[in-house]
N, C-alpha and C positions, 0 to 999 in steps of 0.2 A: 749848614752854612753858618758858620762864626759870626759871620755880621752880616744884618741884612739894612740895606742904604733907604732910606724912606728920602722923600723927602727934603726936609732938614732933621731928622734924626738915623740918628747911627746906632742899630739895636744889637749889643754884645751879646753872644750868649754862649755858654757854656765855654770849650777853651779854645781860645783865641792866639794862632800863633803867631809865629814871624812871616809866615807867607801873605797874612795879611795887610804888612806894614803897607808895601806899597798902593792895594790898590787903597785904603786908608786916608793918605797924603794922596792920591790922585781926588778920588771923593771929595777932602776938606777945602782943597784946591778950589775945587768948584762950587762949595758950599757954603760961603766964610760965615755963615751964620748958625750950620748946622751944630746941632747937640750929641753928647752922649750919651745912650741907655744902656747902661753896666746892669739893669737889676736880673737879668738872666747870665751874664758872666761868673763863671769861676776859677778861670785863670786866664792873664793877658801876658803874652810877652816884654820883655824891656823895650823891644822894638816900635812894641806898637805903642806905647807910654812917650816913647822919644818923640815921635809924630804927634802924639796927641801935647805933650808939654809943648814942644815946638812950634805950633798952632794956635797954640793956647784956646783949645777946643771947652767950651761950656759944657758941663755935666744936666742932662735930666734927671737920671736917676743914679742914685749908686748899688753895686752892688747887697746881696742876703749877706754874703762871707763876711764876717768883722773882721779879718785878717787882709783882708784884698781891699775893704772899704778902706779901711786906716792907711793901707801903703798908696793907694791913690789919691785919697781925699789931703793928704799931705803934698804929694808930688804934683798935683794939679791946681793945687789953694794957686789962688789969682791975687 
């Protein structure tokens, strides 16, 4: 499972595609408070980026990848 919904945290892991945008934006919907945990992701779709910037979703953790950490931590800076 790409994402497992806790709570208020949203746990990435491993790769993550575009099938998961929407249940994603259903999740945040319902969680306006919820976080992301990237540190088990190592690839995310554009898709699922668009929802998460669009939200403007709170990071827990960021990814191990310094390649995935930089493209995100850029595109989600608040």
């Amino acid at each position: 499972m790409p994402i497992q919904y806790k709570k208020n945290l949203a746990v990435f892991n491993g790769i993550v595609s575009v099938e998961e945008a929407e249940e994603l934006l259903q999740w945040r919907q319902k969680n306006p408070k919820g976080k992301a945990d990237f540190a088990g992701c190592t690839h995310l779709h554009a898709a699922d980026l668009q929802v998460l910037m669009a939200t403007r979703m709170a990071v827990a953790a960021w990814p191990q990848d310094d390649n995935l950490k930089t493209w995100l931590t850029s595109a989600l800076a608040h």
